[in-house]
PADRENZA-925141 format. One record per atom (N, C-alpha, C): x, y negated, z. Coordinates in steps of 0.1 Angstrom, whole numbers, padded with zeros to 4 digits, always signed. Each point is the difference from the previous one (the first is absolute). Last residue first. Example, Ala and Ser with C-alpha at 12.3 -4.5 7.8 and 13.67 -1.06 7.14 Angstrom:
<rs>
+0128+0022+0071+0009-0011+0000-0008-0011+0008+0003+0057-0001-0009-0012+0000+0009-0012+0000
</rs>
This chain:
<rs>
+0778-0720+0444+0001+0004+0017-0011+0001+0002+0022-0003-0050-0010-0003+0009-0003+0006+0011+0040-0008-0032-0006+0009+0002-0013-0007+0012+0032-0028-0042-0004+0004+0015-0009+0013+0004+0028-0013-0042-0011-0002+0004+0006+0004+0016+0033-0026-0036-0003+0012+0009-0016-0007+0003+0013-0015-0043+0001-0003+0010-0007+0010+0008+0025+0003-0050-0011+0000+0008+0000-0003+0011+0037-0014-0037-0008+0011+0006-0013+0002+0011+0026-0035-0032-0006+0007-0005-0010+0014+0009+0040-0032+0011-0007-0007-0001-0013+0008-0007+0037+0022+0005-0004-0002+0015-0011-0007-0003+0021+0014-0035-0004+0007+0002-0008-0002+0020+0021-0029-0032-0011+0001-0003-0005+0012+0005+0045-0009+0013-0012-0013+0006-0014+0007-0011+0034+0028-0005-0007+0002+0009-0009-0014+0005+0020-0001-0044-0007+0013+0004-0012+0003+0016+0039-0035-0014-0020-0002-0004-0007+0007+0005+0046+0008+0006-0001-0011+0010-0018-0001-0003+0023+0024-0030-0003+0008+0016-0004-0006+0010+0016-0021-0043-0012+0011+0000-0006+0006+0010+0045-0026+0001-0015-0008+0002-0016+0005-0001+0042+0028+0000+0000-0013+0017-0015-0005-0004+0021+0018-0037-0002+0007+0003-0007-0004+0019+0020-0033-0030-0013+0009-0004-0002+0009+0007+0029-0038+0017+0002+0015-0004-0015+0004-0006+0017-0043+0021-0004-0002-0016+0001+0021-0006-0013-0034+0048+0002+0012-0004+0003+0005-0017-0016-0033+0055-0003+0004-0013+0015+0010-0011-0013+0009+0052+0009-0013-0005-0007+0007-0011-0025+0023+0038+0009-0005-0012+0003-0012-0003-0036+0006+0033+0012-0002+0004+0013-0003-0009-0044+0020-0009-0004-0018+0005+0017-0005+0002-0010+0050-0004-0001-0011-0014+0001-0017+0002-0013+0023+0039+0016+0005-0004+0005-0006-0012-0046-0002+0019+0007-0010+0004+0019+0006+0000-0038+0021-0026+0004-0010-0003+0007-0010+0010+0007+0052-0005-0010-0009+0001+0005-0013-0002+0004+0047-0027+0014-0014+0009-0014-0010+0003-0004+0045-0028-0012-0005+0010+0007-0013+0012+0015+0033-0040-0004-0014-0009-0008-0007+0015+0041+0042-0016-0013-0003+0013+0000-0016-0006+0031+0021-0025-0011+0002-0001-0011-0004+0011+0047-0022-0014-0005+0010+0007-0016+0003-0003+0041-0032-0019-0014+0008-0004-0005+0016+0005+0040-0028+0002+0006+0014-0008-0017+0003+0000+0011-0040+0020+0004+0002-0010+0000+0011-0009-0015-0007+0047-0006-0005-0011+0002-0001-0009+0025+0033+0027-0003-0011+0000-0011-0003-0008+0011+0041+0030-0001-0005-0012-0006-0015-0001+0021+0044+0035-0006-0015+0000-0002+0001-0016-0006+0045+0036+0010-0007-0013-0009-0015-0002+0000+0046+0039-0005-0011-0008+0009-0006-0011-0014+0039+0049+0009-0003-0014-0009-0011-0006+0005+0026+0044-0006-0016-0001+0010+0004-0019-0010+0038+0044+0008-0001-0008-0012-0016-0008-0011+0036+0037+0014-0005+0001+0007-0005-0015-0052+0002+0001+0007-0002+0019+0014+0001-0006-0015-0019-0037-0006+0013+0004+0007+0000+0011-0007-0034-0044+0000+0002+0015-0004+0013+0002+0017-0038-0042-0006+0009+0008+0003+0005+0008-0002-0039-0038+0005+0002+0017-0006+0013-0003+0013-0040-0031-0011+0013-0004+0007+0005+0013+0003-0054-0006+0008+0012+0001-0008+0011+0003+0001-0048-0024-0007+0007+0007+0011+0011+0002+0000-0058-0010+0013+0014+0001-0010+0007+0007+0006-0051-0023-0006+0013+0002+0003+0007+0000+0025-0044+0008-0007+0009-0011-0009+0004+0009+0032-0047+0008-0015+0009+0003-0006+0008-0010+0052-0037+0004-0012+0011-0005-0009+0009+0008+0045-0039-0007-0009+0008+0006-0014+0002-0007+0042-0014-0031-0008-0005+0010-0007+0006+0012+0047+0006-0033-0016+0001+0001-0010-0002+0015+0053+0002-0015-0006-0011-0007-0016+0005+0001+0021+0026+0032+0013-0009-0011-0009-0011-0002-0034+0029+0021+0015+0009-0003+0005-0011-0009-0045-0007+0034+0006-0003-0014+0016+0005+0001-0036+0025+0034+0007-0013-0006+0006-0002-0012-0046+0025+0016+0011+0001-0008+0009-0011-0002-0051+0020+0024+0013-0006-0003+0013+0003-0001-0047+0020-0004+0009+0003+0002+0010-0011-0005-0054+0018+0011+0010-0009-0005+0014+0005+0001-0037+0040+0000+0007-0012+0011+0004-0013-0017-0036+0055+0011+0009-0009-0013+0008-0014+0012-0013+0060+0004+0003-0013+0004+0006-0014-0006-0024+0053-0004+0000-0009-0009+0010-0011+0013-0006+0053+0001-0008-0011+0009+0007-0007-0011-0007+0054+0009+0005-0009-0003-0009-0014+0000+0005+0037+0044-0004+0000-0022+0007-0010-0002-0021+0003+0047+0010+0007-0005+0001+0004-0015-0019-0035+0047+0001+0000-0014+0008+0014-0006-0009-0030+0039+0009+0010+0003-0008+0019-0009-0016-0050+0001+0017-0003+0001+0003+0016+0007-0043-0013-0035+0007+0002+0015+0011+0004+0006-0020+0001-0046-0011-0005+0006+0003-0006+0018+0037-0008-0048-0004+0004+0008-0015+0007+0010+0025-0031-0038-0011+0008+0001-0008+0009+0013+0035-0048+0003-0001+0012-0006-0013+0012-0002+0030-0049+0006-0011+0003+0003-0002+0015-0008+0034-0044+0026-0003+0014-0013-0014+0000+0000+0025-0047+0016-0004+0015+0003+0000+0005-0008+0035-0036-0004-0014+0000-0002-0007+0014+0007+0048-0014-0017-0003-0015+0009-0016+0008+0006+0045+0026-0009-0013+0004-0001-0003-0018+0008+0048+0011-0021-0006-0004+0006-0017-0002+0001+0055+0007-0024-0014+0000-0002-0007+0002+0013+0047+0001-0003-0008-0010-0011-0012-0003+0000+0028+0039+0025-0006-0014+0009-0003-0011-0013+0016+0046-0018+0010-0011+0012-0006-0013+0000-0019+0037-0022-0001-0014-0006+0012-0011+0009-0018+0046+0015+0007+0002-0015+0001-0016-0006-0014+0001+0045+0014+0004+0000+0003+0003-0015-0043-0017+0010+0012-0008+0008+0013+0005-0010-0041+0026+0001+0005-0008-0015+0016-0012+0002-0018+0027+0034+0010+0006-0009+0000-0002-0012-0029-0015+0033+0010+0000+0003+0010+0003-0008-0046+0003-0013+0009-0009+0003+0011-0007+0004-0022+0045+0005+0002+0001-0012+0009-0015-0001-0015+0007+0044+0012+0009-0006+0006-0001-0015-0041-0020+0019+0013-0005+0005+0014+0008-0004-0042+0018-0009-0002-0012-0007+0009-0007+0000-0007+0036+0026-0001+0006-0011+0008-0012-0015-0021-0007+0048+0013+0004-0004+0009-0003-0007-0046-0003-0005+0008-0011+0004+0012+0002-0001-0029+0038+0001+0001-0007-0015+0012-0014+0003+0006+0034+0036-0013-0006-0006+0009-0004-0012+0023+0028+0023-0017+0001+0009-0009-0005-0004+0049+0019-0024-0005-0015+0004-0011+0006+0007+0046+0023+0000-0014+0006-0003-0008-0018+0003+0049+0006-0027-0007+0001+0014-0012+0003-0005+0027-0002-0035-0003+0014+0006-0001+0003+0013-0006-0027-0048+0003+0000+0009+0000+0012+0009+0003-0008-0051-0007+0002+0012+0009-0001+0011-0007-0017-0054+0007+0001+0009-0005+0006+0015-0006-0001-0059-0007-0001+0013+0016+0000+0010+0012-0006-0049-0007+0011+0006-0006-0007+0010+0016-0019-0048+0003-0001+0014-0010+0008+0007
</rs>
């Protein structure tokens, strides 16, 4: 599955952010549903490169299955006229391992290995990393 771009000009990362979202709406005909913020690499919302953004993502239950809370990042990029990105679930073991933990917090449990490794990954990777310094004034 390729990238998708967009081809308004976004102003900000936010945007940027909204847009991508949006049109998980529509490839999913309205099933799914952003419960949670993003959070993205970003340094500053009018940002240009590529960007990390990880979310919850509810998921109603289809027939016989229950509702559901995955994980879902999407590889973004940005340049004044043009927004490309692509989603990847937790399932398919995305490589970015940095899902903070109050998004992780949110998932529904999960019998996918693939979900669950990724799910560790980044909790140990948040729980593991260094606490921002402060610059002295």
């Amino acid at each position: 599955m390729g990238s998708t771009p967009v081809q308004e000009k976004t102003a900000s990362i936010t945007q940027a952010v909204q847009s991508i979202f949006k049109s998980l709406e529509v490839l999913e005909n309205d099933i799914r549903q952003i419960v949670l913020h993003h959070e993205h690499t970003a340094p500053h919302d009018y940002h240009e490169g590529e960007f990390v953004i990880y979310a919850a993502l509810y998921v109603n239950g289809e027939e016989d299955q229950q509702p559901r809370v995955e994980g879902l990042i999407a590889h973004a990029s940005r340049t004044p006229k043009q927004l490309t990105y692509k989603f990847i679930s937790e399932e398919n073991n995305p490589w970015p391992r940095e899902c903070p933990i109050s998004v992780l917090d949110f998932l529904t449990p999960t019998r996918h290995p693939w979900a669950i490794a990724w799910r560790e990954e980044c909790r140990n990777f948040q729980l593991n990393r260094e606490p921002f310094k402060r610059m002295a004034s």
